[in-house]
C-alpha positions as CSV (number, residue, x, y, z in Angstrom):
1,X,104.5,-37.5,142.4
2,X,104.7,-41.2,141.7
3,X,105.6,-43.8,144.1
4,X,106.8,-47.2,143.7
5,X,106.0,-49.9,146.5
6,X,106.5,-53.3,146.8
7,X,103.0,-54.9,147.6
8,X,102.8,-58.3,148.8
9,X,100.3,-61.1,150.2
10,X,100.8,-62.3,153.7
11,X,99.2,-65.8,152.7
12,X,101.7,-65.8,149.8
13,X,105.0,-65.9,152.1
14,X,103.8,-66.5,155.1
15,X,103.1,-70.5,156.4
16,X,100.0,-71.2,158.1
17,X,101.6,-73.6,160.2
18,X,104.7,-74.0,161.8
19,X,105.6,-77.8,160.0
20,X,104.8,-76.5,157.1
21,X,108.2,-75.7,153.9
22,X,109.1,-72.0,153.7
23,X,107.9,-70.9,149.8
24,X,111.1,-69.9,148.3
25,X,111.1,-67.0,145.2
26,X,113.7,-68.2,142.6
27,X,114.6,-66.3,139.6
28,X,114.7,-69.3,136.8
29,X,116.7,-67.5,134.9
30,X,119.4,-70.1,133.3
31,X,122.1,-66.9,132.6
32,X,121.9,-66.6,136.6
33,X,122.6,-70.4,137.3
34,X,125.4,-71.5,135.1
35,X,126.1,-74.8,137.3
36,X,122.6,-76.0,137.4
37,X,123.4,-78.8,134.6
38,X,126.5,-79.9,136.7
39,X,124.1,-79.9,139.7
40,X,121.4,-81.8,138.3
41,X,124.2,-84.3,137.3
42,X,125.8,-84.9,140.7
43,X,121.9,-85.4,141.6
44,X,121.1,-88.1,139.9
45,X,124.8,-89.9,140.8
46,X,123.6,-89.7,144.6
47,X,120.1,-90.3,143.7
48,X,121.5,-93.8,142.1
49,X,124.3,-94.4,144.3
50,X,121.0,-94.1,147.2
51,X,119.0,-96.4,145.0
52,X,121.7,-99.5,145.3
53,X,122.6,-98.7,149.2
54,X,119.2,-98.8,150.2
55,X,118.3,-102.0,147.2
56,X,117.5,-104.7,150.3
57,X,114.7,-106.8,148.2
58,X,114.2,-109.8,150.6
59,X,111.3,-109.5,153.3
60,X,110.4,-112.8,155.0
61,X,111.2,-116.7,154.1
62,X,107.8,-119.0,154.3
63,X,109.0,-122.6,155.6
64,X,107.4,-126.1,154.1
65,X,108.9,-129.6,154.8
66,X,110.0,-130.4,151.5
67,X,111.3,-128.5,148.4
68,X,109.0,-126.1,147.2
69,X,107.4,-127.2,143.3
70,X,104.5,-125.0,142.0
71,X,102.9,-121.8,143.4
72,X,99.8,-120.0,142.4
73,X,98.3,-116.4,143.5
74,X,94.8,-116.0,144.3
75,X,93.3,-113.2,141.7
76,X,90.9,-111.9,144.1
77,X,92.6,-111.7,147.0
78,X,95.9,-110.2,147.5
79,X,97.1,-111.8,150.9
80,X,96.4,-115.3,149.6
81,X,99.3,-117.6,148.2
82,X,99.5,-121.3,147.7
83,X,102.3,-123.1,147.6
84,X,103.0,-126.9,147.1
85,X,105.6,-129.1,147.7
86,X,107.5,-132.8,146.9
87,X,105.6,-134.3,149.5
88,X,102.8,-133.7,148.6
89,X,102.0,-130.9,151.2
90,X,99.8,-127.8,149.6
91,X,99.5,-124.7,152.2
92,X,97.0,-121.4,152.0
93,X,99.5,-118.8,153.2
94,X,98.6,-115.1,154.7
95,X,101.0,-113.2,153.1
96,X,100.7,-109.9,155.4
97,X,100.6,-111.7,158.7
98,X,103.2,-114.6,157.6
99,X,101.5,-117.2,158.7
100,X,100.1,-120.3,157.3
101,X,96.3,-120.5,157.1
102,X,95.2,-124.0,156.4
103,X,97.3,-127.8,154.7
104,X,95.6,-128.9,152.5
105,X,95.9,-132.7,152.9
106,X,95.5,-135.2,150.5
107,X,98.1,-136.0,147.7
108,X,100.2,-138.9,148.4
109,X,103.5,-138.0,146.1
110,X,105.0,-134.3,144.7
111,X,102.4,-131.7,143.7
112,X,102.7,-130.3,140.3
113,X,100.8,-127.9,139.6
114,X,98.2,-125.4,141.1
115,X,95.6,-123.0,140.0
116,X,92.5,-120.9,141.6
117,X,88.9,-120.4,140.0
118,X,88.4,-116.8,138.6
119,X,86.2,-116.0,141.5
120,X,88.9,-116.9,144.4
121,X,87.1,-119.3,145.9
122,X,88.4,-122.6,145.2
123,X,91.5,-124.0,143.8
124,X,92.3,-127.5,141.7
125,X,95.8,-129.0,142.6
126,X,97.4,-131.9,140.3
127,X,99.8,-134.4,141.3
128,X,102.4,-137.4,140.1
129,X,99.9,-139.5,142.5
130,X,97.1,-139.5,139.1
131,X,95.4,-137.1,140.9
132,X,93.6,-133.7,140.5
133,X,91.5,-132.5,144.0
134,X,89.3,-129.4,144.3
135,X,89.3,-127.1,147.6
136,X,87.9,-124.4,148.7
137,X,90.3,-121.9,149.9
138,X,88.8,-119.9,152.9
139,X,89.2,-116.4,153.8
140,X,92.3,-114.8,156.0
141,X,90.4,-114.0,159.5
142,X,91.4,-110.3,160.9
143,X,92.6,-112.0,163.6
144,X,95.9,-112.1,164.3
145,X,98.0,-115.4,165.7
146,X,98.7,-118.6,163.7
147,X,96.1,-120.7,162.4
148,X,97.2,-123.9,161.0
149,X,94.0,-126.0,159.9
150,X,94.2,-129.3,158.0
151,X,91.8,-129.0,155.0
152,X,90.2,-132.3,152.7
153,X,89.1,-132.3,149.2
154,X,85.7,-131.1,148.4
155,X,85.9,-133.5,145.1
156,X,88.9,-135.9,143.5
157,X,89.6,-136.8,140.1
158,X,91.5,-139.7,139.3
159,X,93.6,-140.3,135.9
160,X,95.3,-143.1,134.8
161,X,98.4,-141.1,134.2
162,X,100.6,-138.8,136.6
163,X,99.6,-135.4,136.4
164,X,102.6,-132.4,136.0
165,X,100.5,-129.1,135.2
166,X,96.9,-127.9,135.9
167,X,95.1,-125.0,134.8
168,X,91.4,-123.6,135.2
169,X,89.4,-121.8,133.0
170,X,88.6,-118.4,133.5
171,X,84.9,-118.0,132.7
172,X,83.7,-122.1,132.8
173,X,83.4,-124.7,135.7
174,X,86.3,-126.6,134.2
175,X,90.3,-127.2,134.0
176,X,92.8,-128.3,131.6
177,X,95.2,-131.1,133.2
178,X,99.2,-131.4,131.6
179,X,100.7,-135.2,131.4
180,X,100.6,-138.4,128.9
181,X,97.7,-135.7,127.1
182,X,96.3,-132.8,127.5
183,X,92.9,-133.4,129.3
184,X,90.1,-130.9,130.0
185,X,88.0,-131.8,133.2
186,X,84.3,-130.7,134.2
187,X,83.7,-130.1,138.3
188,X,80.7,-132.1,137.7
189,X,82.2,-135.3,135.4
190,X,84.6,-137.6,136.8
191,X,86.0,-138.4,133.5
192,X,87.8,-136.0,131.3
193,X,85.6,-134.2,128.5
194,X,88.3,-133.6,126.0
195,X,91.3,-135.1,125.4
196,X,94.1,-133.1,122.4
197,X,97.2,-135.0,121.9
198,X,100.1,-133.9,119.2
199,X,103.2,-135.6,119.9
200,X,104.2,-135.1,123.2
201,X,105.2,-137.9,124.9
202,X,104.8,-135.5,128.4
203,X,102.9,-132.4,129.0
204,X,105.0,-129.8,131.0
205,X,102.9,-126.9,131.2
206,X,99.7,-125.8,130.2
207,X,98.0,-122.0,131.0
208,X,94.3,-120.9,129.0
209,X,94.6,-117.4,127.8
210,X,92.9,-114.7,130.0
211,X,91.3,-112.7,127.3
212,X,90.1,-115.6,125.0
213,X,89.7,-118.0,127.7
214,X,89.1,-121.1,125.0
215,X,92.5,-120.6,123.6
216,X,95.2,-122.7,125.7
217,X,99.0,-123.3,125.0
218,X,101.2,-126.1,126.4
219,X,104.6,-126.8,126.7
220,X,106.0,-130.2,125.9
221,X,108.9,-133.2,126.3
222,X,108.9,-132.8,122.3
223,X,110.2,-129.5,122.8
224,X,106.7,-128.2,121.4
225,X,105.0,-125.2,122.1
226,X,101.4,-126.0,121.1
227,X,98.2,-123.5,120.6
228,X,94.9,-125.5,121.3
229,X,91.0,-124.2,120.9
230,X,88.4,-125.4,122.5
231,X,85.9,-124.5,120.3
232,X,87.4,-126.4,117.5
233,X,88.5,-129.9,120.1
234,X,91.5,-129.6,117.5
235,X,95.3,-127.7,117.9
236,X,95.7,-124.6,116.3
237,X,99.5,-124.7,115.5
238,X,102.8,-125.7,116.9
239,X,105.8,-124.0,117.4
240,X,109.0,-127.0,117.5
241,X,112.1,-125.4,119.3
242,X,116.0,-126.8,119.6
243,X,115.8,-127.5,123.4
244,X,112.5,-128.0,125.5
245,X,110.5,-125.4,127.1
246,X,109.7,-125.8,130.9
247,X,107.2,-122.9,131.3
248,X,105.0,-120.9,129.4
249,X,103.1,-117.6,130.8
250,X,100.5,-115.4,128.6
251,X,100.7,-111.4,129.2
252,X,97.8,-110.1,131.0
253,X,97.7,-107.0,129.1
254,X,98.5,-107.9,125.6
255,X,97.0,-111.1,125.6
256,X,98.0,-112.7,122.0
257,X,101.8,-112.3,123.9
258,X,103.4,-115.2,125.6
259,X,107.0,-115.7,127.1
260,X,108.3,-119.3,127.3
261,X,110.9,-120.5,129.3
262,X,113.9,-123.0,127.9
263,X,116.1,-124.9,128.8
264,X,118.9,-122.7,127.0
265,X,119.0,-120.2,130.1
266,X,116.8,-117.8,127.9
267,X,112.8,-116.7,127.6
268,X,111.7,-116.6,124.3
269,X,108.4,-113.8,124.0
270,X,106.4,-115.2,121.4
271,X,103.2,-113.3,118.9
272,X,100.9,-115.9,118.7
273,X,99.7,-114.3,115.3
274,X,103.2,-114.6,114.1
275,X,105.0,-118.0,115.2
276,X,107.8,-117.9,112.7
277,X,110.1,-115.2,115.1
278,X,110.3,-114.7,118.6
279,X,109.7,-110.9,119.7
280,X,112.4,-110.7,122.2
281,X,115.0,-113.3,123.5
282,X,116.0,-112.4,127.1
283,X,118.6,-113.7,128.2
284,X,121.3,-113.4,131.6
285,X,120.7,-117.3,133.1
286,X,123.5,-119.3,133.0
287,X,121.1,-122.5,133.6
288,X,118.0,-124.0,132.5
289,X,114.7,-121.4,133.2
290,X,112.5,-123.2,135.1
291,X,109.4,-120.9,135.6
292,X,107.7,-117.7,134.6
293,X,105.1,-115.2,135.6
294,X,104.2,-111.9,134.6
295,X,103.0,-109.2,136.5
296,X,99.6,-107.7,136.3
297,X,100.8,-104.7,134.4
298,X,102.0,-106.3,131.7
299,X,105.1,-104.5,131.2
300,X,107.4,-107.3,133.0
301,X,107.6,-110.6,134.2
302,X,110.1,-113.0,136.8
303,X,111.7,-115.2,136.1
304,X,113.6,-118.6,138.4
305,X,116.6,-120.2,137.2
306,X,118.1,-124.0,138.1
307,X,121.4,-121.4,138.5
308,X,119.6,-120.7,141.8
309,X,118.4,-117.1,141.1
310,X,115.4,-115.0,140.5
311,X,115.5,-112.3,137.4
312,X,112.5,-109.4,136.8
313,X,112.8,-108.4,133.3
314,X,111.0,-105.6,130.9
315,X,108.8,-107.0,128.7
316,X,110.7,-105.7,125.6
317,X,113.8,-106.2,127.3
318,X,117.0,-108.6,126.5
319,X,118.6,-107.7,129.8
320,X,117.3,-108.6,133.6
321,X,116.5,-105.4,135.4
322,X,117.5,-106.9,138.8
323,X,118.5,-110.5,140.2
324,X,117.6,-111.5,143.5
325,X,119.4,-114.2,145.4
326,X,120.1,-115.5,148.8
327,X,123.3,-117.7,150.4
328,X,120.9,-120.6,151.6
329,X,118.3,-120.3,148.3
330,X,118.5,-123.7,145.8
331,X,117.1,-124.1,143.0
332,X,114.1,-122.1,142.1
333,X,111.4,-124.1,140.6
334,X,108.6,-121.4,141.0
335,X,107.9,-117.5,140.4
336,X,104.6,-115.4,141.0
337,X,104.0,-112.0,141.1
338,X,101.6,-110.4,143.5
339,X,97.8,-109.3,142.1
340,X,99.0,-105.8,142.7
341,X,102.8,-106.0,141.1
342,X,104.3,-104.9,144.0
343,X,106.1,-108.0,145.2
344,X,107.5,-110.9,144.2
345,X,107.7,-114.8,145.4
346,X,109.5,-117.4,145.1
347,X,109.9,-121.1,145.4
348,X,112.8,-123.0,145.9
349,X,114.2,-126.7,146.5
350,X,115.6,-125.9,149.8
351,X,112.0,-125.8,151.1
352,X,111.3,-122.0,151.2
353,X,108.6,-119.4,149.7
354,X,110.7,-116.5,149.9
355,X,108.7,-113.0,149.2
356,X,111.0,-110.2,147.7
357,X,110.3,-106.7,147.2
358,X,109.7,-106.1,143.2
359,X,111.3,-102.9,143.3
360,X,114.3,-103.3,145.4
361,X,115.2,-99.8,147.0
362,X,111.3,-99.1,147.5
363,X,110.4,-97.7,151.0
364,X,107.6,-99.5,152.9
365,X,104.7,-97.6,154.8
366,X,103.2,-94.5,154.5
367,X,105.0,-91.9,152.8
368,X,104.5,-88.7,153.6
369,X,103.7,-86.3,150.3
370,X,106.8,-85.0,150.6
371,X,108.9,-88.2,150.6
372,X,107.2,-89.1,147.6
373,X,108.0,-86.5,145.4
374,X,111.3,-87.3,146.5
375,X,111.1,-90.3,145.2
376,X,109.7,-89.4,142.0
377,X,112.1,-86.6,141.4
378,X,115.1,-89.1,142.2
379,X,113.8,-91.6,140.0
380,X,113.0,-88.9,137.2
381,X,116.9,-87.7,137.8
382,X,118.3,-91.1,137.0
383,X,116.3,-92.2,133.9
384,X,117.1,-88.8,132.8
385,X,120.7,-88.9,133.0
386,X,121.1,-93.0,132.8
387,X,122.5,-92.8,129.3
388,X,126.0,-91.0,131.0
389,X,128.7,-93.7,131.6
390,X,129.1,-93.3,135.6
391,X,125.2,-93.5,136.3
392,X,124.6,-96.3,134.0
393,X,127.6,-97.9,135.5
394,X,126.1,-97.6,139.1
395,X,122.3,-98.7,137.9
396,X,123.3,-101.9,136.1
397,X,125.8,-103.5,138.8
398,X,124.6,-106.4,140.5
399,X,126.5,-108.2,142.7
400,X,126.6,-112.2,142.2
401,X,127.2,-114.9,143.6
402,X,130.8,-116.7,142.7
403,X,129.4,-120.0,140.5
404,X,126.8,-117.2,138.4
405,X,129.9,-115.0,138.1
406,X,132.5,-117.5,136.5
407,X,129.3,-119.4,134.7
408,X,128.2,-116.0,133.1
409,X,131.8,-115.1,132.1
410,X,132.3,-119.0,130.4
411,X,128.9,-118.1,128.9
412,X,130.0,-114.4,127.4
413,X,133.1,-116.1,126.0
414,X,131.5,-119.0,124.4
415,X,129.4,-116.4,123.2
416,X,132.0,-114.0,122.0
417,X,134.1,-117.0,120.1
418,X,130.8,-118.7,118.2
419,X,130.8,-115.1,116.9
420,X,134.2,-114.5,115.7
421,X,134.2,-118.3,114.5
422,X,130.9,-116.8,112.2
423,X,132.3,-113.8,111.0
424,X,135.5,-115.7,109.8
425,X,133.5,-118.2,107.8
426,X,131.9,-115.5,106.4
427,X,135.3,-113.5,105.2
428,X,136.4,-116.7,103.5
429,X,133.6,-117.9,101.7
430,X,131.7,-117.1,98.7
431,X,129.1,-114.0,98.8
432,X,125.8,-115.3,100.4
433,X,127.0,-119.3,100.6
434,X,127.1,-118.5,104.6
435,X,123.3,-117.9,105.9
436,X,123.1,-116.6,109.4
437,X,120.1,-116.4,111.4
438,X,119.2,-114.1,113.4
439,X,118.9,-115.0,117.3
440,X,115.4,-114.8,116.9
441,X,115.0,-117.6,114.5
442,X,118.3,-119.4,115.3
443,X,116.0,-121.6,117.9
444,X,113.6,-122.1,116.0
445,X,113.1,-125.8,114.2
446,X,109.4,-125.8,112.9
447,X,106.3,-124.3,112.9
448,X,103.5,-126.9,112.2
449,X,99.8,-126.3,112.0
């Protein structure tokens, strides 16, 4: 005679510890759950109606005397940020502990520009006083307690012009300098060792390429985007826009990318190999963009707006993914991103660094295993089911402040009529006398080389 028994493991059911989750046996069976799809669905609603109540970005305000102009993120060291300000003020912050390390004294009028050595440990900073000064920028101590230590200049160059961007090389004891010209300093020269001019009365920006760190581009008062080698000591080519760019920011990742900032309340993302079309226009501003900075994963970049707001976008994206703003922030004139893309900072007029989380509903700490494949799952529920009306409803809202609001609505319709007004000339005219460029080009005045 045969007999049937059910044979099991004790290890297999049974927990070894008391904290530990009961294993649960489910049959996966789809005929036996018929509601699983409507489940999963009412999932990912919660999971993104969870994701905006717990979306609380902002983390801790950094104070200066004076409205905040430039800031720059040590690539070493992820604690360290500088930030400098109209009066001239530059401060080493400790991002963790909040507090201010050393001042860096020695400008006499608004800093423009600031940017650390590849090796973290020293920093150039430019000024409107014809100045450019090299510090060293110390270490945070592990102690804990303010320290606020007045730093001097370990060398000063002088120029006969006022300085309004600064950037150092990545592999070379040298930095390029933004103003009348565009101006490549040695530490160990007082004078300038190259000088590239090509029609810009003012240089605005100026940022050297972190793959080919001879390349440079610079941002001008022609509303020029220039490409500059210096190998050759002569420009490469020169991109002429309808309205000036303010900022220019290469990607870390795909390095012959760039994203440039107007003045048209849109970021242009630029192939440096092919000038004649932007890759992407991003756009959601209802003012002048004022600064950009990508983060180091290359897949998106921040953004600050004269409309007083902060925008993190995709890097093949025409929409922000989020805006952050405060009731008390001005106008922001500086972005960074942190060296390990997890948060975000900011700089505005009302003499603030403010430090923002860069995904807004992420949880802080230690997570436990557990929590984050909670996480995970949630977030793999929502860009599963984003494309349905109601979740993609919840995971675009953002709530804005009254003058964005009515500015982005005046925007839309603007927008909306310059459209209709396009399409009607079109309807009336000959075939092919109307030529309409795409939004890509539309900007676009010349490309000189």
């Amino acid at each position: 005679m045969k007999v049937k028994t059910i044979n099991r493991s004790e290890e297999e059911a049974a927990r070894e510890r008391a904290q530990d989750v009961q294993k649960v046996h489910r049959n996966l069976d789809p005929a036996l759950h018929p509601f699983e799809k409507a489940k999963e669905y009412t999932r990912a609603l919660n999971a993104a109606k969870l994701d905006r109540v717990f979306a609380k970005p902002f983390l801790a305000a950094l104070t200066h005397d004076d409205g905040i102009t430039c800031l720059a993120r040590n690539p070493r060291r992820l604690n360290s940020l500088l930030s400098g300000s109209a009066d001239g003020d530059v401060r080493l912050w400790d991002i963790p502990a909040r507090r201010c390390l050393r001042r860096l004294v020695g400008h006499s009028a608004a800093v423009k520009g600031i940017s650390v050595t590849a090796d973290g440990e020293a920093c150039v900073t430019c000024s409107t006083d014809c100045t450019v000064k090299l510090w060293k920028v110390p270490f945070a101590p592990f102690e804990g307690g303010p320290i606020v230590e007045d730093a001097h200049p370990v060398l000063e160059f002088s120029g006969k012009y006022a300085f309004r961007s600064v950037d150092h090389h990545w592999g070379r004891p040298q930095f390029a300098t933004g103003g009348a010209a565009v101006e490549i300093w040695d530490h160990e020269r007082s004078e300038p060792v190259q000088t590239f001019s090509w029609g810009a009365d003012t240089i605005t920006s100026v940022r050297f390429n972190p793959a080919e760190p001879d390349v440079f581009a610079t941002t001008g008062s022609d509303r020029g985007i220039a490409l500059y080698d210096l190998r050759s000591s002569t420009p490469i080519r020169k991109l002429v826009m309808q309205t000036k760019t303010n900022a220019i920011a290469w990607n870390p990742m795909e390095a012959f990318n760039f994203t440039a900032a107007n003045e048209d309340c849109c970021l242009y993302t630029y192939d440096m190999r092919r000038l004649a079309s932007a890759s992407c226009v991003h756009q959601d501003f209802v003012s002048a963009v004022m600064d950009v900075d990508y983060s180091p994963t290359g897949r998106e970049f921040v953004a600050g707006s004269y409309d007083r707001s902060a925008r993190i976008f995709s890097l093949n994206g025409g929409h922000s993914r989020d805006v952050y703003h405060t009731k008390r922030m001005q106008r922001v004139f500086a972005v960074r991103f942190s060296g390990d893309g997890s948060y975000v900072f900011s700089g505005s007029d009302d003499m603030n660094v403010r430090i923002w989380k860069a995904e807004a509903s992420e949880q802080l700490g230690t997570l436990l295993p557990r929590e984050r494949k909670k996480h995970a799952y949630n977030k793999a529920l929502v860009e599963r089911h984003k494309h349905l009306p109601e979740v993609a409803r919840i995971v675009r809202h953002r709530h804005l402040p009254a003058p964005i609001y009515k500015a982005a609505k005046l925007r839309r319709t603007k927008i909306d009529s310059e459209r209709r007004k396009t399409q009607h000339r079109i309807a009336h005219s000959a075939p092919g006398s109307v030529k309409v460029k795409p939004a890509r080009k539309k900007k676009i005045v010349a490309e000189m080389e």
